[in-house]
C-alpha atoms as one frame of an Amber mdcrd trajectory, in Angstrom:
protein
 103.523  -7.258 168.971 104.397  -4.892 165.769 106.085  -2.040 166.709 104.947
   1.234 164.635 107.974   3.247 162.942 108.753   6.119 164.733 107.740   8.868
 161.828 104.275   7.465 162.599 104.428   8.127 166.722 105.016  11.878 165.672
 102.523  12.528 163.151  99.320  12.769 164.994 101.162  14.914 167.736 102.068
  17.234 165.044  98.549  17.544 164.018  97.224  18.285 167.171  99.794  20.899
 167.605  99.025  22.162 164.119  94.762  22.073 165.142  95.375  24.613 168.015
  96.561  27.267 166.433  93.920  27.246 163.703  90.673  28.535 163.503  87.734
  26.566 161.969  88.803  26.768 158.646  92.305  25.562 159.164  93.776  29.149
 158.237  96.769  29.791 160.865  95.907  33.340 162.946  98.906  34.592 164.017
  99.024  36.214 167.299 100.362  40.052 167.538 100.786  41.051 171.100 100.855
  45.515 171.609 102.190  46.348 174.661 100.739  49.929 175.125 103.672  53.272
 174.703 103.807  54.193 178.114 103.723  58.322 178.898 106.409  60.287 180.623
 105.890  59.993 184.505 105.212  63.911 184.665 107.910  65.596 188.084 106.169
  67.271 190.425 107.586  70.999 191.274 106.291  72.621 194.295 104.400  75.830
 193.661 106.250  78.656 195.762 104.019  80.422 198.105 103.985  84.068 197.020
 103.760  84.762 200.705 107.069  83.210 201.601 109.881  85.648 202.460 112.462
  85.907 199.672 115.688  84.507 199.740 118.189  86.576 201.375 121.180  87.473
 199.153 125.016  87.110 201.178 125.883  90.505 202.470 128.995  91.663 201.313
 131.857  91.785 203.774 132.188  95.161 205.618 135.498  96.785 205.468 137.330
  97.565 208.643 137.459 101.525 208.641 140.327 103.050 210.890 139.215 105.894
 212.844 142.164 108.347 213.179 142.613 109.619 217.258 145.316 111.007 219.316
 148.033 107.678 219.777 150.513 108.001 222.688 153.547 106.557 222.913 154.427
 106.898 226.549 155.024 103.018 226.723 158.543 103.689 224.781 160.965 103.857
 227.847 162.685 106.941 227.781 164.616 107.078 231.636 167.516 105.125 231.346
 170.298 106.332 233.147 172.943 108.619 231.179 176.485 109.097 232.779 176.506
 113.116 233.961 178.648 115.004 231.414 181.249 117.231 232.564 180.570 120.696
 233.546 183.718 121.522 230.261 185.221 119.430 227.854 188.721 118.919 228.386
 190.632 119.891 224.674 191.337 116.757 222.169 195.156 115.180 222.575 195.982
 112.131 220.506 196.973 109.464 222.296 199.521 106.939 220.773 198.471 103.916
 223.119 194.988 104.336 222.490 195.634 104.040 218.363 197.480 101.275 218.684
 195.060  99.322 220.605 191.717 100.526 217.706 194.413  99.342 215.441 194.737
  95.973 216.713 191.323  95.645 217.511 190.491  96.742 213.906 193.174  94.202
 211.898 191.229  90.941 212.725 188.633  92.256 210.629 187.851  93.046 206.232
 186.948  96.090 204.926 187.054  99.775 206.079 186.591 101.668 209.052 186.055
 104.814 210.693 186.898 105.424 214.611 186.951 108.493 216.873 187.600 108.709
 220.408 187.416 111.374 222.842 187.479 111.016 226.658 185.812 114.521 227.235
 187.462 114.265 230.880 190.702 114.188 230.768 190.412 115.145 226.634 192.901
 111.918 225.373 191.663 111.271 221.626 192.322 108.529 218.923 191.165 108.361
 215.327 191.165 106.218 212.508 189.677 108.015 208.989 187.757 110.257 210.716
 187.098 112.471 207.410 185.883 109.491 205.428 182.283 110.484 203.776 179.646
 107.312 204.723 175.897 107.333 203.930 174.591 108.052 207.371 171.461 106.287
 206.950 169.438 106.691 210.195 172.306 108.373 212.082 170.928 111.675 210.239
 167.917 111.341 212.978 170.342 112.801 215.341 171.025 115.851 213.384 166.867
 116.393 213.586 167.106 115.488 217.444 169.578 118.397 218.428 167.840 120.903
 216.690 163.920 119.791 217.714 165.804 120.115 221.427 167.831 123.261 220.400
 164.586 125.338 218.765 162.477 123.933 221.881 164.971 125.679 224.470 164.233
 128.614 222.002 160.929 128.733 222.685 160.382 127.974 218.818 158.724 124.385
 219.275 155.890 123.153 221.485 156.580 119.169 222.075 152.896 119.001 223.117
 151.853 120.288 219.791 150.117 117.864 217.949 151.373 116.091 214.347 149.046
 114.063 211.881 150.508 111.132 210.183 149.873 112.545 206.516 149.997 109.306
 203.481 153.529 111.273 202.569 154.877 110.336 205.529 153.521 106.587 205.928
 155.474 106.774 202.339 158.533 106.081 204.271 157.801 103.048 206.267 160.027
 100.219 206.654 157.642  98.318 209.108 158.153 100.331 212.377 154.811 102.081
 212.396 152.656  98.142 212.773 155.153  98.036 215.698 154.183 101.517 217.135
 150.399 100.691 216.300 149.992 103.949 214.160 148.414 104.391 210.964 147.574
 107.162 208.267 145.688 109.961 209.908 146.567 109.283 213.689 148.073 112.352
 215.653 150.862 112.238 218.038 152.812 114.547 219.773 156.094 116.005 218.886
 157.916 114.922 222.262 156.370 110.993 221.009 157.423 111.425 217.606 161.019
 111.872 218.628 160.457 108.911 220.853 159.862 107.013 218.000 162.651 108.224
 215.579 165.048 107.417 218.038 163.914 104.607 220.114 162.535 102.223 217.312
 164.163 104.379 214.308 160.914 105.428 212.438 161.626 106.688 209.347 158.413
 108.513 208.821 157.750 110.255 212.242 161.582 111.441 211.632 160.016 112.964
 208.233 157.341 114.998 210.336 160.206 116.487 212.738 162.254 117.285 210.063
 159.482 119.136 208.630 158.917 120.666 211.789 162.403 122.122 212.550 163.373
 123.351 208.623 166.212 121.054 206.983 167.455 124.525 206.446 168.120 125.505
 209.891 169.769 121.875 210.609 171.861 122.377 208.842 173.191 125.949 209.535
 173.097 124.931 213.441 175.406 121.819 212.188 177.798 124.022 210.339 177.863
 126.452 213.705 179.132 123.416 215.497 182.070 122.685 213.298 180.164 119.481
 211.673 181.041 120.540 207.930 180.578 116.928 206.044 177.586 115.630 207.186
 174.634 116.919 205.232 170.172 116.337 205.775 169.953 118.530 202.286 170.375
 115.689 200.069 169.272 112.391 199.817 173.053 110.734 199.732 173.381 112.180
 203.712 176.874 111.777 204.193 178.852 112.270 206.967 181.824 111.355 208.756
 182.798 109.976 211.941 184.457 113.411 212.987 181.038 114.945 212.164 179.211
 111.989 214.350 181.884 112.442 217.201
């Protein structure tokens, strides 16, 4: 058997191929295929229902007002017992014994001091720079003390009268008055304001008595006791330990 060459085998298949995609005239149609532009899916939004209730805005935070009233401070204990003073005071007489013990006491320790002692009973004394001028700090409260007690044994001050904390007295807070639980505007009483000075040390309830009994007149009832240094006219207070004894 003859075998055909293989250029032969692949011409009629190339034909036929060639037939199909011709039309009757043998002119080659090419095929274009369109795919159709497709449109934007469109988003659906709800229509809002005019007869739905607005939305409600966030309400501003209310402040916390502070209603002034009447604060009492009979909570600050104010009984502890006091030794009874003696009916006189026996007069001052240094003695030697009793310096020499503050002085050995004293020479552990730096810097500079200021001692006085009086037993009022049997009047023996010791000192140690007694006129040395110190700031007095809160130790001028007790200058305001003995005259609010001195001009209410007067009949000159009524420690039921009533004081308002003014915002020129809260001025002078160090942080006692969160610890008293008082604030601008509240009213105490004079007898709870000197509570307060001297129990917890308030600053600006000691203002309000001082305003009360005259810086004026504490001081001329401290001069009429012989206390010549210390001083509530200025704002360096000074005083002494003679003054404080």
């Amino acid at each position: 058997m003859r075998l055909l060459p293989v250029g032969l085998l692949a011409m009629p298949l190339a034909c036929l191929l060639l037939a199909a995609g011709c039309d009757g005239n043998g002119t080659i149609e090419p095929t274009v295929g369109i795919t159709p532009r497709s449109e934007p899916t469109p988003v659906l939004t709800a229509t809002p229902d005019p007869r739905a209730a607005p939305a409600l805005a966030t309400p501003e935070p209310v402040p916390t007002v502070h209603l002034p009233e009447v604060r009492s401070l009979e909570y600050l204990v104010t009984d502890l017992p006091v030794p009874p003073l003696p009916a006189t005071f026996a007069p001052s007489q240094e003695d030697p014994e009793l310096v020499t013990l503050i002085g050995t006491a004293l020479s552990s320790y730096d810097g500079e001091f200021s001692v006085v002692v009086w037993n009022l009973k049997d009047g023996r004394s010791a000192s140690v720079n007694q006129g040395q001028v110190y700031y007095a700090a809160s130790l001028f409260k007790l200058a305001l003390l003995l005259e609010a007690y001195r001009q209410r044994d007067a009949g000159e001050v009524d420690f039921a009268e009533l004081l308002t904390l003014e915002e020129e007295y809260v001025e002078y807070d160090f942080g006692t008055l969160k610890y008293l639980e008082l604030e601008e505007g509240d009213m105490l009483t004079v007898a709870d304001a000197l509570k307060a000075m001297i129990i917890v040390s308030d600053t600006p309830t000691a203002v309000m008595i001082q305003d009360v009994v005259n810086p004026v007149r504490v001081e001329q009832t401290l001069r009429s006791l012989g206390i010549d240094d210390m001083s509530v006219l200025t704002s360096e207070l000074p005083t002494t330990a003679h003054d404080m004894a």
